[in-house]
C-alpha positions in Angstrom: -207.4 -2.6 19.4 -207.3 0.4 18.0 -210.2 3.4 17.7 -208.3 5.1 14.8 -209.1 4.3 11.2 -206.9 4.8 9.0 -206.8 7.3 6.2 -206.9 6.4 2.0 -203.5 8.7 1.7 -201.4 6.2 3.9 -199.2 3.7 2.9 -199.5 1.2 5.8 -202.4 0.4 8.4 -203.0 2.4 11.7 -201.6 0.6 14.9 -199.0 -0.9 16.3 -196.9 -3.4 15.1 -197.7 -5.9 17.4 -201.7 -5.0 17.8 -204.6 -4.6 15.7 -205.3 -2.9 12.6 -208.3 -1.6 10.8 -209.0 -2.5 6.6 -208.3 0.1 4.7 -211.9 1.8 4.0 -213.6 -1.2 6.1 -213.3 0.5 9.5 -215.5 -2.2 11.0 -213.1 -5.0 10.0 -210.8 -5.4 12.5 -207.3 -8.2 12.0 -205.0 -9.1 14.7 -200.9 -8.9 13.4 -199.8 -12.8 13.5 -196.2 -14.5 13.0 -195.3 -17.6 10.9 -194.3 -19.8 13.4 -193.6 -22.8 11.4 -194.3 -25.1 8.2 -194.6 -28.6 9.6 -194.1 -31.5 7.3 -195.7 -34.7 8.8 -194.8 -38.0 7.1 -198.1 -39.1 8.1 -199.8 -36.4 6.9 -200.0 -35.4 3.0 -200.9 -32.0 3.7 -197.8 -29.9 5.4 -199.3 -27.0 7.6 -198.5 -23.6 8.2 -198.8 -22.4 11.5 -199.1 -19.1 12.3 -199.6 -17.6 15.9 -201.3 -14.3 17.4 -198.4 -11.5 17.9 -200.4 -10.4 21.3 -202.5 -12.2 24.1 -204.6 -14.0 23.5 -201.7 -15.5 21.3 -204.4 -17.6 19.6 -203.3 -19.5 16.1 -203.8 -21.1 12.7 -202.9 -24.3 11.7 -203.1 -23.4 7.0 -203.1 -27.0 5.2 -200.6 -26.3 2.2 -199.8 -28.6 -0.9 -196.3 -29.8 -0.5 -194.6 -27.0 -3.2 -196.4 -24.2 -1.6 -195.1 -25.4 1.7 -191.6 -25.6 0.5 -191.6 -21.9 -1.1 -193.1 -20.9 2.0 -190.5 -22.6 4.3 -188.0 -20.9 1.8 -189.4 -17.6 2.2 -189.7 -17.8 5.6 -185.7 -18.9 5.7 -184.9 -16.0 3.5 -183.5 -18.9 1.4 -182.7 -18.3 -2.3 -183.5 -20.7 -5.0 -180.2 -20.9 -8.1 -183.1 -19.4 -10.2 -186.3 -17.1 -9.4 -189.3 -18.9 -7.7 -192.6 -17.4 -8.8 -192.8 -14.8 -5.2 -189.1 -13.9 -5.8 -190.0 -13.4 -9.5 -193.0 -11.8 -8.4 -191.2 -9.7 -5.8 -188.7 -8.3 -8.1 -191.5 -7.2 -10.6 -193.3 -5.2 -7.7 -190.1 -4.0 -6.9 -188.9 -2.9 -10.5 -192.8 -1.4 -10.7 -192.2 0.4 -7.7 -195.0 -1.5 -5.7 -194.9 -2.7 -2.5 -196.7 -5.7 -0.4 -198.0 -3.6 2.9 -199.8 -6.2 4.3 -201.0 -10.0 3.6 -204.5 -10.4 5.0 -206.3 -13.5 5.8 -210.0 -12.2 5.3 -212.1 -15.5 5.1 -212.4 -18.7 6.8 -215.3 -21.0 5.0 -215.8 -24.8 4.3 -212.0 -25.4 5.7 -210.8 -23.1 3.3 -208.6 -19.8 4.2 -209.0 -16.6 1.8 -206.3 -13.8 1.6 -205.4 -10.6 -0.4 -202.4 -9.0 -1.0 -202.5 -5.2 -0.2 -200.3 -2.9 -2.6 -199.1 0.4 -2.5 -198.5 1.2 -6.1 -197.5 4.3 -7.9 -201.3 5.1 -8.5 -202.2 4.4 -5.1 -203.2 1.6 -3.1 -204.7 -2.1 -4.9 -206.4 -5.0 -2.9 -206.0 -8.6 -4.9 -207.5 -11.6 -3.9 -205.0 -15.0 -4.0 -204.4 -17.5 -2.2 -203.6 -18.0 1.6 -200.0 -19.6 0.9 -198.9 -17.1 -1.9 -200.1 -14.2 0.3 -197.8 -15.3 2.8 -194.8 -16.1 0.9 -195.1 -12.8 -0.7 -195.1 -11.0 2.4 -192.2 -12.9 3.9 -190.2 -12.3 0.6 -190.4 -8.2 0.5 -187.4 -6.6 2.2 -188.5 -5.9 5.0 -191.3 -8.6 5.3 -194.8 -7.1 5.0 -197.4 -8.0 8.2 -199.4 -10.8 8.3 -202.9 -9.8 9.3 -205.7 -12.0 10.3 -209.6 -10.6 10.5 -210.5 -11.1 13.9 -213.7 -12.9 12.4 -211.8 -15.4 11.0 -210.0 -16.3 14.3 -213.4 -16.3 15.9 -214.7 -18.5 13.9 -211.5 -21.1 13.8 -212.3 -21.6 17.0 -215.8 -22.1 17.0 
């Protein structure tokens, strides 16, 4: 993990890009960099998942319950596949672009009832901007950008998954 913390003025987080990183202005936050494994449809299950798996030991993971059409944008994103016409993240990606913002991270912050929270972190023109949204749009967004945009998971929320 890493001591530094990292500094307003930057435009990504301190670390590694396999490691741990710091929230911006939170330096007692910590999140762990994961990979989107996989989108599972089961035909026994109505809920597809999103899995997404620790980038370093102790390679631990998250299984994200999706409705079926944020699954398939996801599974698209994550397949750099193109739709005819604009989904809403490539729409969405070509306004931040065209704004000159960029996605610099997708965080998963919060883990309650069953339910996964995430933000979108921004570098805009006028500096850097947090939103909230949901899990499934945060990662689509960051898998659409050009060069995709780290997944981060708080290290509380991976502690408590596995509770």
């Amino acid at each position: 993990m890493s001591d530094e913390s990292p500094k307003a003025e930057e435009s990504t987080p301190k670390g590694t890009s396999e490691g741990s990183f710091e929230a911006p202005g939170s330096p007692e936050v910590a999140f762990r960099v994961m990979h989107l494994d996989s989108v599972l449809f089961d035909l026994t299950d109505p809920s597809p998942t999103a899995h997404l798996l620790e980038a370093e030991s102790p390679f631990r993971y998250l299984v994200i319950p999706l409705a079926l059409s944020d699954a398939i944008a996801l599974q698209h994103a994550h397949g750099a596949i193109e739709s005819r016409r604009p989904s809403t993240h490539e729409l969405m990606t070509t306004i931040l672009t065209r704004m000159h913002a960029e996605v610099i991270a997708a965080r998963i912050v919060r883990y309650d009832g069953g339910v996964f929270y995430a933000e979108l972190d921004l570098m805009t023109p006028q500096g850097q901007e947090v939103i909230d949204c949901r899990t499934s749009d945060a990662l689509s967004m960051a898998l659409r950008q050009r060069v995709p945009a780290p997944i981060l998971c708080s290290e509380d929320v991976l502690e408590s998954y596995f509770v």
